[in-house]
C-alpha positions as CSV (number, residue, x, y, z in Angstrom):
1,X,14.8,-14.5,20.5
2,X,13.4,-13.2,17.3
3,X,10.0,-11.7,17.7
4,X,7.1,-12.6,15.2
5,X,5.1,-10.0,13.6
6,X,1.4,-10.5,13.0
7,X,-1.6,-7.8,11.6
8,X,-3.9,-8.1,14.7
9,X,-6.3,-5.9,12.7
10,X,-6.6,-3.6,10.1
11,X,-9.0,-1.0,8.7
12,X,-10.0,0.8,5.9
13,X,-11.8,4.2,5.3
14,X,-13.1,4.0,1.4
15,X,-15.3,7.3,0.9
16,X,-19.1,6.7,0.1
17,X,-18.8,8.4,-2.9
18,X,-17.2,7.5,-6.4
19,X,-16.4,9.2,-9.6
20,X,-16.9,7.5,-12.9
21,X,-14.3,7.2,-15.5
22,X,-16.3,9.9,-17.9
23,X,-17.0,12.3,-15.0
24,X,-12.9,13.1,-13.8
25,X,-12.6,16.6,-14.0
26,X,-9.5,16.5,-16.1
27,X,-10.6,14.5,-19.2
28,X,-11.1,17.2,-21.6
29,X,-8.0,18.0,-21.4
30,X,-6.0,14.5,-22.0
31,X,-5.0,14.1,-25.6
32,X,-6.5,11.2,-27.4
33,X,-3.6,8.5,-26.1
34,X,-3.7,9.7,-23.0
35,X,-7.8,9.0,-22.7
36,X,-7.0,5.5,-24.8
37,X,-4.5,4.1,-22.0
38,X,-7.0,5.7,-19.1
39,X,-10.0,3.8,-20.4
40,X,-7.8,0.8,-20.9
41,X,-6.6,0.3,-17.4
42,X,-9.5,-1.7,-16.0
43,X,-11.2,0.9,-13.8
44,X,-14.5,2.1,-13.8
45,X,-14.8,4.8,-11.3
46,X,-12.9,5.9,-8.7
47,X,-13.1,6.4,-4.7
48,X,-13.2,10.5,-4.1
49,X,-13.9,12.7,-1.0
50,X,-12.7,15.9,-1.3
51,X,-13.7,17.0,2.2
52,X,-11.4,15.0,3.2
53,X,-7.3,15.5,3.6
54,X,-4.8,12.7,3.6
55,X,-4.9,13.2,7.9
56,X,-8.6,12.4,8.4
57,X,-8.4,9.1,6.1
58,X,-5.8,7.9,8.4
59,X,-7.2,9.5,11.3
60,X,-10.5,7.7,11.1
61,X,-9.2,4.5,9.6
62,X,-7.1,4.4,13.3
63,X,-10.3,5.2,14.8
64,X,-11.9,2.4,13.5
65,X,-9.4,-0.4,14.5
66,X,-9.3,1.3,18.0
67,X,-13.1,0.5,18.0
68,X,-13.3,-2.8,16.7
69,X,-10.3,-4.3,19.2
70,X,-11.0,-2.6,22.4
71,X,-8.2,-1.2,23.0
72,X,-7.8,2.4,24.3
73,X,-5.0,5.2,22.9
74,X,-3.0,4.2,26.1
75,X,-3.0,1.1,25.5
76,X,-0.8,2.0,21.9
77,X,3.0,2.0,22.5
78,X,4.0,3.0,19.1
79,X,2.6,5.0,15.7
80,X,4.2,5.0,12.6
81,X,2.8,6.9,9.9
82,X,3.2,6.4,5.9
83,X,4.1,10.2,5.1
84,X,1.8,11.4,2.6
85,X,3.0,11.8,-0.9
86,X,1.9,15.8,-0.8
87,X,1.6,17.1,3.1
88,X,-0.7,19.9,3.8
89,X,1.9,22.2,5.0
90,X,5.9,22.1,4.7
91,X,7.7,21.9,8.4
92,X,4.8,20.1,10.2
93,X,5.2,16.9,11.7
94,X,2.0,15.0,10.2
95,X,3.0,11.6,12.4
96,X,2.8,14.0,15.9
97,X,-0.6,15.8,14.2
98,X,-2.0,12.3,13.8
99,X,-0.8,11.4,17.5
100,X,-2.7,14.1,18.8
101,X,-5.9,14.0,16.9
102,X,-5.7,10.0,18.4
103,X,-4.6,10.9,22.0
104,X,-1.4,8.2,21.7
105,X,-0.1,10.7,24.2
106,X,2.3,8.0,25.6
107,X,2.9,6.2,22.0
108,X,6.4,6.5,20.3
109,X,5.8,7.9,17.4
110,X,7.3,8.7,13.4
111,X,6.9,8.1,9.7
112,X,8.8,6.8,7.4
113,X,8.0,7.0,3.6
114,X,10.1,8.0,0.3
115,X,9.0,5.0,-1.7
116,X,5.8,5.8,-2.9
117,X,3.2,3.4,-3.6
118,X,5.6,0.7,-1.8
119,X,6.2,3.0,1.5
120,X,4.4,0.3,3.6
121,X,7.3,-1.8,3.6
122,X,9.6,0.2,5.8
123,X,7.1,0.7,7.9
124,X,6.4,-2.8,8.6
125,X,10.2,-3.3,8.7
126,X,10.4,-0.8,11.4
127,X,7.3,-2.0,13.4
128,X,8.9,-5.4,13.6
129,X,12.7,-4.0,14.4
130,X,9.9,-2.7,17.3
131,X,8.5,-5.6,18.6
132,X,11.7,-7.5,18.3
133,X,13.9,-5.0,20.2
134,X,11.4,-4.4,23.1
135,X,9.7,-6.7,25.1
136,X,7.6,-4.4,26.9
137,X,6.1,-2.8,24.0
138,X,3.0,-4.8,22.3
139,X,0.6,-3.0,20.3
140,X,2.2,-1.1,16.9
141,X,-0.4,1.2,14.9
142,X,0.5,1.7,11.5
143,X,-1.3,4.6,9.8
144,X,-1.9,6.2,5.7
145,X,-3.9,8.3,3.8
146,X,-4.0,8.5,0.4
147,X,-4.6,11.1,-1.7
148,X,-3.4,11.8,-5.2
149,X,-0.7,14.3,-5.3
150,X,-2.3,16.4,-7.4
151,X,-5.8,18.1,-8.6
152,X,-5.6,15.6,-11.5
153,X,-6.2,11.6,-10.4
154,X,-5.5,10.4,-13.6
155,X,-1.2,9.7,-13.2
156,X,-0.3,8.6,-17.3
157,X,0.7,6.3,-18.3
158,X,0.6,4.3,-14.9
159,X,-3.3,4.8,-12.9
160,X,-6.0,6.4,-12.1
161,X,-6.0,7.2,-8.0
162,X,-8.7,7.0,-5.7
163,X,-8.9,8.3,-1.9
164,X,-8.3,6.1,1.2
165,X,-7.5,5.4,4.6
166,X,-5.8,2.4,6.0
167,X,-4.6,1.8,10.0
168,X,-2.9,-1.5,11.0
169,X,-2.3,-3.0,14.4
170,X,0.9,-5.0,14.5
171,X,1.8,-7.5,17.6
172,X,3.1,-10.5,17.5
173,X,-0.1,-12.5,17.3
174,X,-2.7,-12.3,15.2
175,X,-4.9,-13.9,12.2
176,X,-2.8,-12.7,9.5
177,X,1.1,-13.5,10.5
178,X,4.2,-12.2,8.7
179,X,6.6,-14.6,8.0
180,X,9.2,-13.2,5.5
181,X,9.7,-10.0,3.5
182,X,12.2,-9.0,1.3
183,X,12.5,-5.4,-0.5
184,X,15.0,-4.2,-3.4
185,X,15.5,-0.5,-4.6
186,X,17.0,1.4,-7.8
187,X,18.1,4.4,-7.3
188,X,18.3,5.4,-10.9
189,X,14.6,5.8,-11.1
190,X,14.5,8.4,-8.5
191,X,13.1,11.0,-10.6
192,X,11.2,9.3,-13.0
193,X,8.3,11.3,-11.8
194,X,7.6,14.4,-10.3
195,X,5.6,17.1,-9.4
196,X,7.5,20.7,-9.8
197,X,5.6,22.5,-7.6
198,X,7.9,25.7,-6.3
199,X,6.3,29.0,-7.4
200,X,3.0,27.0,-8.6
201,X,-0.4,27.2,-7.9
202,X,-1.9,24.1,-6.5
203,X,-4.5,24.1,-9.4
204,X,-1.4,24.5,-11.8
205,X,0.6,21.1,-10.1
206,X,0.7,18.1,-12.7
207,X,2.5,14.9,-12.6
208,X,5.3,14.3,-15.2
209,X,6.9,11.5,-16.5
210,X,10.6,12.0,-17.3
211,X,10.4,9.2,-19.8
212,X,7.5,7.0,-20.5
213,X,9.5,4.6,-22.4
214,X,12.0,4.2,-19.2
215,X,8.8,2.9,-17.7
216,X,6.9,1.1,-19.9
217,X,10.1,-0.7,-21.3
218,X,13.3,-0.7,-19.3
219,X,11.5,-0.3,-16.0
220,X,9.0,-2.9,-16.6
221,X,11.7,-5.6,-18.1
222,X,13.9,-4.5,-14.7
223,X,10.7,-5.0,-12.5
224,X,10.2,-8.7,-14.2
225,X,13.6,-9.5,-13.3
226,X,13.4,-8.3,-9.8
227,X,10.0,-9.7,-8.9
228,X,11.1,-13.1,-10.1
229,X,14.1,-13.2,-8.1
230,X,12.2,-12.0,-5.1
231,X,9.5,-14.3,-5.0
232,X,12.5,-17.4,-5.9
233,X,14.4,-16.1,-2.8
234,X,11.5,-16.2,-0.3
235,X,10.4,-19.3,-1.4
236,X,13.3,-21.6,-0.7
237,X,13.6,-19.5,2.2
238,X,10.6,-21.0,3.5
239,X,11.0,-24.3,1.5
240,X,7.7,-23.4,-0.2
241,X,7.1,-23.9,-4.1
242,X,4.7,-21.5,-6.1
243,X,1.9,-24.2,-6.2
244,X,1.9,-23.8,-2.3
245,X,0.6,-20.8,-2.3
246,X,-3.4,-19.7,-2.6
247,X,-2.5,-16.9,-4.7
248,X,-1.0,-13.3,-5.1
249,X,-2.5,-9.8,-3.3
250,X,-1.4,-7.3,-5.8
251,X,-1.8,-3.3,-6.3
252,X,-4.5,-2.1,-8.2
253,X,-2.5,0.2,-10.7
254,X,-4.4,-1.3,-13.9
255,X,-5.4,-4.7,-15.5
256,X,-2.3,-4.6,-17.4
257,X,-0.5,-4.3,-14.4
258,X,-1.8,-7.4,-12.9
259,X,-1.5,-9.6,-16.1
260,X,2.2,-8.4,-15.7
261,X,2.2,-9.5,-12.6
262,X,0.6,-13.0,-12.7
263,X,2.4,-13.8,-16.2
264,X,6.1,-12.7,-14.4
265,X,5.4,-14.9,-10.6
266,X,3.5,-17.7,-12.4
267,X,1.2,-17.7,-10.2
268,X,-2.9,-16.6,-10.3
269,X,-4.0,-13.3,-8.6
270,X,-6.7,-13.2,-5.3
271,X,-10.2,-12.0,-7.3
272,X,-10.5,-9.3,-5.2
273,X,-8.0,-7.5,-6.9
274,X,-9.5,-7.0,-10.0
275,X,-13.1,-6.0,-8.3
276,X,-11.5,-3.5,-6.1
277,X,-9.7,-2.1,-9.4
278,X,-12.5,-1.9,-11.3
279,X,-14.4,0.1,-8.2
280,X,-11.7,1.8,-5.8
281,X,-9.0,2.8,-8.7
282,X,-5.3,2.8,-7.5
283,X,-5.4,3.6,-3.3
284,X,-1.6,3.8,-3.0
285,X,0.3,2.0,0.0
286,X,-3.3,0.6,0.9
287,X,-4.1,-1.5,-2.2
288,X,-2.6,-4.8,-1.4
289,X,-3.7,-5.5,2.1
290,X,-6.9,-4.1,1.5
291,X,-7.8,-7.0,-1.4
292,X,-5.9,-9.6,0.9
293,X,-8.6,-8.9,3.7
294,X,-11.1,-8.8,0.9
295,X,-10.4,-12.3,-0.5
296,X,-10.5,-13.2,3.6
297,X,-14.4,-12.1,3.7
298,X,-15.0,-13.5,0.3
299,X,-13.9,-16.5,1.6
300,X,-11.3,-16.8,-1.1
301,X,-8.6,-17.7,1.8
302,X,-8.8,-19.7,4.4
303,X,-7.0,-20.2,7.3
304,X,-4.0,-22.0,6.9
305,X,-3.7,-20.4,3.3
306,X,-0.2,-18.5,2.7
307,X,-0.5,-15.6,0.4
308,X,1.7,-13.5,-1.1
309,X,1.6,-9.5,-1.6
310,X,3.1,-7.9,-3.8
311,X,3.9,-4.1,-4.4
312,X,5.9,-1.8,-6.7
313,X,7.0,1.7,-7.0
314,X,7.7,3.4,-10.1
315,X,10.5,5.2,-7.1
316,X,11.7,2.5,-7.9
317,X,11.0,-0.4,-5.1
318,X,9.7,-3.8,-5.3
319,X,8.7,-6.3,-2.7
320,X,7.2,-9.3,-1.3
321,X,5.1,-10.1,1.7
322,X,4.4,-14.0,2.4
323,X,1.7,-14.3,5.1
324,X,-0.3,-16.8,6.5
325,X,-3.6,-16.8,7.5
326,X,-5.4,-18.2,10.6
327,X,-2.7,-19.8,12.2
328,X,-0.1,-18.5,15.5
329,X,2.7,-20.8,15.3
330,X,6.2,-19.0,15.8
331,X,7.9,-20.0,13.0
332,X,9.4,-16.5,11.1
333,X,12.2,-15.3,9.5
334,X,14.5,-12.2,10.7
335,X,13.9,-9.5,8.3
């Protein structure tokens, strides 16, 4: 029997404060196409805490869906945490840190990670290998923070990040069900940005590009192909046509990004997306899920509604989510 996978709940911790676009520490120092694609991208300001680490976004994102179900640290049987894209130190275990800052004492616990801004992926592929396996286990947290990987937020030519925390519970019920995703790598691009950071100074760590035309060009014309295939794939998996769904929950990595987007699926984008670009800035693995639950309190879906989300990795990854809103039936696919 194939077990269903479902978000139970999910939180968010999105800092108080913001940073405009003309106040990012690093501007006078872009040259004059850098600052012409940053003010281009769509975003007005961007979500900053710097008291904050990657560990205490996830950590009180966690808290928070603990608080709002109930539920009490024993009651967890497993944590997975997205890895962060720079840990604090090298040979910790930041999924163990987290499970002891939440006292999961009893809760199986890991991270995956490795595909950047699309890293939520395997974990929900491994929280529903979970549920499926065991019958005895119920309640799956799934945990990020993200933080840019650098002092600098602005990541050229891509987006501008902002700071956040996001914490999942997965069962096999709940008011936003999973019922298909498919996922597709390349390899190729596994380098096509990094951070050299041996013998550096943290202040002295900047992203690079190995080829901005590899991304704007042959990455993006790779990433059209790929998305179109996806979305055709799950859709006569579940005997669905693009007209039957209430729209796309995208990431927020610029407003060219989401015109590519909706122009590639042919289909329109939830209207959260663009407000929480134009206020939040790129928040890594948390961006899509945040502006599906965002069109749920806008009342842009409905129960009933199927939606799907969408994210991409520059790694590079792409994939596709198709959930459904409102409703607990058991119809799912094996992933």
């Amino acid at each position: 029997m194939v077990a269903p996978l479902a978000v139970r709940a999910a939180a968010w911790h999105l800092p108080d404060r913001s940073t405009p676009l003309t106040a990012l520490p690093e501007l006078p120092a872009l040259t004059p196409q850098e600052r012409e694609t940053l003010t281009g991208l769509g975003i007005e300001q961007v979500l900053t805490d710097d008291t904050l680490d990657d560990h205490d976004l996830a950590a009180t994102a966690t808290r928070q869906v603990l608080t709002d179900t109930g539920l009490r640290p024993e009651d967890i049987d497993a944590l997975i945490l997205v890895e962060p894209r720079a840990p604090q130190d090298l040979l910790i275990s930041a999924a163990t840190r987290l499970q002891e800052t939440l006292g999961l004492h009893q809760a199986l616990t890991f991270s995956v990670g490795g595909l950047g801004c699309a890293s939520l992926t395997p974990a929900l592929l491994a929280a529903r290998g979970l549920l499926a396996a065991d019958p005895e286990l119920h309640h799956v947290l799934v945990a990020h923070g993200s933080k840019p990987a650098t002092p600098g937020r602005y990541r050229h030519p891509v987006t501008l990040n902002g700071d956040s925390g996001q914490a999942l519970l997965l069962a096999r019920t709940g008011p936003v069900r999973v019922l298909d995703l498919l996922q597709e790598t390349n390899g190729s691009y596994w380098d096509l940005f990094r951070v050299d950071f041996r013998d550096r100074s943290v202040a002295d760590w900047r992203e690079e590009c190995r080829n901005t035309a590899d991304y704007s060009f042959r990455l993006a014309v790779e990433s059209r192909n790929r998305l179109r295939d996806l979305l055709a794939r799950l859709l006569e998996r579940s005997g669905m046509r693009p007209t039957d769904l209430a729209g796309l929950a995208v990431q927020n990595l610029s407003a060219g990004g989401h015109a590519f987007v909706r122009e590639t699926l042919g289909v329109e984008l939830l209207p959260s997306c663009a407000e929480n670009l134009r206020r939040y800035g790129h928040l890594g693995s948390n961006d899509s899920l945040l502006n599906l639950y965002t069109a749920r309190e806008d009342k842009h879906v409905v129960d009933g509604d199927r939606v799907v989300v969408v994210s991409t990795s520059p790694v590079a990854a792409w994939s596709i989510l198709l959930v459904e809103i409102g409703h607990t039936g058991a119809t799912t696919h094996l992933l």
